[in-house]
C-alpha positions in Angstrom: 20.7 7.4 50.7 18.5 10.0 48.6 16.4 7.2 46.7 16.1 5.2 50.5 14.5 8.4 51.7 12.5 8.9 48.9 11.1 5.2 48.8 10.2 5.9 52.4 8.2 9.2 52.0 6.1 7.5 49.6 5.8 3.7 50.5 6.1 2.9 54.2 3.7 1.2 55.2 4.3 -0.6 58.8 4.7 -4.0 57.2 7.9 -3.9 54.8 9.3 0.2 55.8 8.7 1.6 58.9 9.5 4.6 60.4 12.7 3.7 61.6 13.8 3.1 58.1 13.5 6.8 57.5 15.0 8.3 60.8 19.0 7.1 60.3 18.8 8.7 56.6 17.1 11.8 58.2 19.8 11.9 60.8 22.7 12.3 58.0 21.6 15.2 56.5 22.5 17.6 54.6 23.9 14.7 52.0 27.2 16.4 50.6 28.8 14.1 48.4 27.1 14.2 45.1 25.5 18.0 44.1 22.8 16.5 41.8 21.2 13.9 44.8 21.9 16.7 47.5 19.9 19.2 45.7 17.8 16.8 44.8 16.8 15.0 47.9 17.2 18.3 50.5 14.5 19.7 48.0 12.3 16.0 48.0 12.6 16.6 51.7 12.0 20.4 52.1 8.4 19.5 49.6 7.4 16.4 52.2 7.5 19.0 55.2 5.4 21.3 52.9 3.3 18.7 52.1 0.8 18.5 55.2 -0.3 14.3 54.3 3.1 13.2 54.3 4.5 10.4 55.7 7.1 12.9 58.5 3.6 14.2 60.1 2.4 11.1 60.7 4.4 10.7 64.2 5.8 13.2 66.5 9.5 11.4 65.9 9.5 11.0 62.3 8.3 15.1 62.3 11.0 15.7 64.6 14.0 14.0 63.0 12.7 15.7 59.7 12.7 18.9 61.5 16.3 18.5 62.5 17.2 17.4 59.2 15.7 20.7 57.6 17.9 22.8 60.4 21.1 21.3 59.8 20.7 21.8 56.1 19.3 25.1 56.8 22.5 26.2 58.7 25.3 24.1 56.4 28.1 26.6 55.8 30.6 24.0 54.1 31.6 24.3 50.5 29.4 21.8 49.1 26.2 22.6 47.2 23.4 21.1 48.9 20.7 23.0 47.2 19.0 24.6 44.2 18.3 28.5 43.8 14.9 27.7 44.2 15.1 25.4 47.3 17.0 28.0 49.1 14.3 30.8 48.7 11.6 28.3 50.1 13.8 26.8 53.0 13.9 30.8 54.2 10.3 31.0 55.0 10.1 27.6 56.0 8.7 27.3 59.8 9.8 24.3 62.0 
């Protein structure tokens, strides 16, 4: 689901990905199963919301599917680790 999502924030394009390819991996965050791809893909996503050109601003649904994405992983309180030292301390002075 990680590399989907990652394919998406780089490559759709309308014609072979769409938005709606994006919003169903969005809605199943935070990804708990694997600690390498959930830190890495909660921090791919955290840098994409940072990132003011990317693909989740580009329609009020995509930006608000990422933004619920970012709050649930934000507010996970389950055993898993979802992400890094580093992607913690950015995620608390995210604003969405």
């Amino acid at each position: 689901m990680g590399a989907m999502a990652k394919m998406c924030y780089k490559h759709i394009d309308g014609k072979v990905l769409h938005d709606h390819d994006l919003t169903p991996i969005l809605s199943k965050m935070p990804f708990t199963a694997f600690e390498d791809e959930n830190k890495s893909t909660h921090k791919t996503l955290i840098e994409q919301w940072c990132d003011a050109k990317s693909i989740i601003h580009t329609s009020p649904a995509l930006e608000q599917s990422a933004r619920e994405a970012l709050t649930r992983v934000r507010n996970y309180t389950g055993e898993a680790v979802i992400l890094s030292h580093e992607s913690k301390q950015i995620m608390a002075t995210l604003q969405f």
